[in-house]
N, C-alpha and C positions, 0 to 999 in steps of 0.2 A: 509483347506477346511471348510467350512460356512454351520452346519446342521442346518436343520429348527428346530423349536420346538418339533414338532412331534419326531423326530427322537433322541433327544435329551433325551426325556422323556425317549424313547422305552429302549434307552443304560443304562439310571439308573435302571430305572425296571429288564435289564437284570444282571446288576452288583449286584444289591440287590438279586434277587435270586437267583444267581449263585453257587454252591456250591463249586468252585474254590476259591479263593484270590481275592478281589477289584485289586490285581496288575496282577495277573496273566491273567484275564479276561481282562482287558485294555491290557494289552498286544496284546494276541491274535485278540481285538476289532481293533489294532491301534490308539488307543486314547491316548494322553499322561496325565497322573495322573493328574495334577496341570488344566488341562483343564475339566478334570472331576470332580473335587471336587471345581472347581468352579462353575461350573453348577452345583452343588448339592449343595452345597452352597446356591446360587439362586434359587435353586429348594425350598429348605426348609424355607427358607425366605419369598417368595413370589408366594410360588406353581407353576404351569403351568403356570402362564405369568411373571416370572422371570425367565421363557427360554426363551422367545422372543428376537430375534436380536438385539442387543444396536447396536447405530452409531460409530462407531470409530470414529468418529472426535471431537472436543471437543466442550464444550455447547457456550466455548467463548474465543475468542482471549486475549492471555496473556496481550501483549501490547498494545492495540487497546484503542484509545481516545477514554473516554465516549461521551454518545453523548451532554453532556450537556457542558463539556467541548468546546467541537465542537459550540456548539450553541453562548459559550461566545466569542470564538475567531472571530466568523463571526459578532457577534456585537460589537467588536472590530474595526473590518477593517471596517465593515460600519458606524462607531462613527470617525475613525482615516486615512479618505479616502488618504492622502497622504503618508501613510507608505508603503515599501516594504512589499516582506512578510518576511524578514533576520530583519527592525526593527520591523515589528509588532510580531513576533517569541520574539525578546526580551522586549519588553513592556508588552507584554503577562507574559510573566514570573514573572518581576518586581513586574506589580500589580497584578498578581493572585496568586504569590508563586506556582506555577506549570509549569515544563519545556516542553516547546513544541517545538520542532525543528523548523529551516526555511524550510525543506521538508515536514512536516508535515502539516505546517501552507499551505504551498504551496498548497499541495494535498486537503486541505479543504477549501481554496480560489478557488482553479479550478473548484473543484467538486460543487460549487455555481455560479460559473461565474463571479467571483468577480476579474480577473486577467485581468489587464486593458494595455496597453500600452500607454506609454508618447511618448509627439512628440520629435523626435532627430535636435535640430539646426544645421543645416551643414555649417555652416559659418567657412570661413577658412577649411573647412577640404581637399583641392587640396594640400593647402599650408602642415599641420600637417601629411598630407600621403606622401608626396614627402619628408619630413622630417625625419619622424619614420618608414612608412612603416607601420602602424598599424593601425586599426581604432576603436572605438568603434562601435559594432554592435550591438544592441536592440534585443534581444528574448526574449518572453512570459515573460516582464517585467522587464528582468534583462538584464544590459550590458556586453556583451561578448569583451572581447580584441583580435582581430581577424586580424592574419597578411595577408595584402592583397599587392600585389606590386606595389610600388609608380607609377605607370603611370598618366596620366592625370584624372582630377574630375568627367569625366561624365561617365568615363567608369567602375569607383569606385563602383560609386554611381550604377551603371546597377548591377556589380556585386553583392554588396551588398543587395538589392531588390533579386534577383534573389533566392540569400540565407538564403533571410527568410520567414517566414510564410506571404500568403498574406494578413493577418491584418492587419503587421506590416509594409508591403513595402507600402501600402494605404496612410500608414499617413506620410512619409516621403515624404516633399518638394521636388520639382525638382530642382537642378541647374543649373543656368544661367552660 
């Protein structure tokens, strides 16, 4: 349970006057010791507004990419407009001596709009499908190996559309 300041104070003052034990008085209070003597603690340190509610949460993410790091990878990809972000992740590295995942770079390509799609040539693919059974499929920049069943090209190709984002089925040619 979460006391406000007030009430906080009121419990030390009580515990100071008390003509009981600091342990025995917590006791009967319900307070557990270590929670009391750190608010006295607090108390002594920084008087009445070193009772005041601190956040639990912490002031900053352990892991968390600075953001100037951030700033250099996006002028990265905008310098290196042909990279993935799996090589721009590892050029990153190279030239900056600092590891940045391919998720990472991802998550801060996205979060810019910098995640483009290429167009996919469908030439031969009636033929490579009735073949393998597999196709390459295109999402949010990366190619997926994605088994689909060799039937005829056009109805591949529907499927294929169908199962991606329509960014991505925009830019795919139709087949003849």
């Amino acid at each position: 349970m979460r006391y406000p300041a007030s009430e906080k104070l009121e419990i030390i003052r009580l515990v100071e006057e008390s003509h009981l034990s600091a342990r025995l008085t917590l006791a009967k209070l319900g307070i557990p010791r270590t929670t009391f003597y750190r608010w006295y603690d607090r108390f002594l340190q920084r008087g009445e507004a070193g009772l005041q509610d601190q956040s639990p949460r912490p002031k900053h993410v352990w892991n968390r990419i600075p953001d100037a790091v951030r700033r250099k990878v996006v002028k990265l990809a905008l310098k290196e407009t042909e990279l993935s972000p799996r090589e721009l992740a590892v050029t990153f590295t190279d030239r900056e001596s600092y590891f940045v995942s391919e998720a990472s770079t991802y998550r801060i390509l996205k979060a810019h709009d910098l995640i483009t799609v290429t167009k996919v040539h469908l030439t031969g693919l009636k033929h490579a499908a009735q073949k393998t059974g597999l196709v390459d499929v295109l999402r949010e920049g990366n190619i997926v190996h994605q088994p689909f069943p060799a039937s005829d090209g056009k109805a591949l190709v529907k499927k294929m559309k169908a199962s991606m984002p329509t960014k991505c089925a925009s830019q795919l040619p139709e087949l003849q």
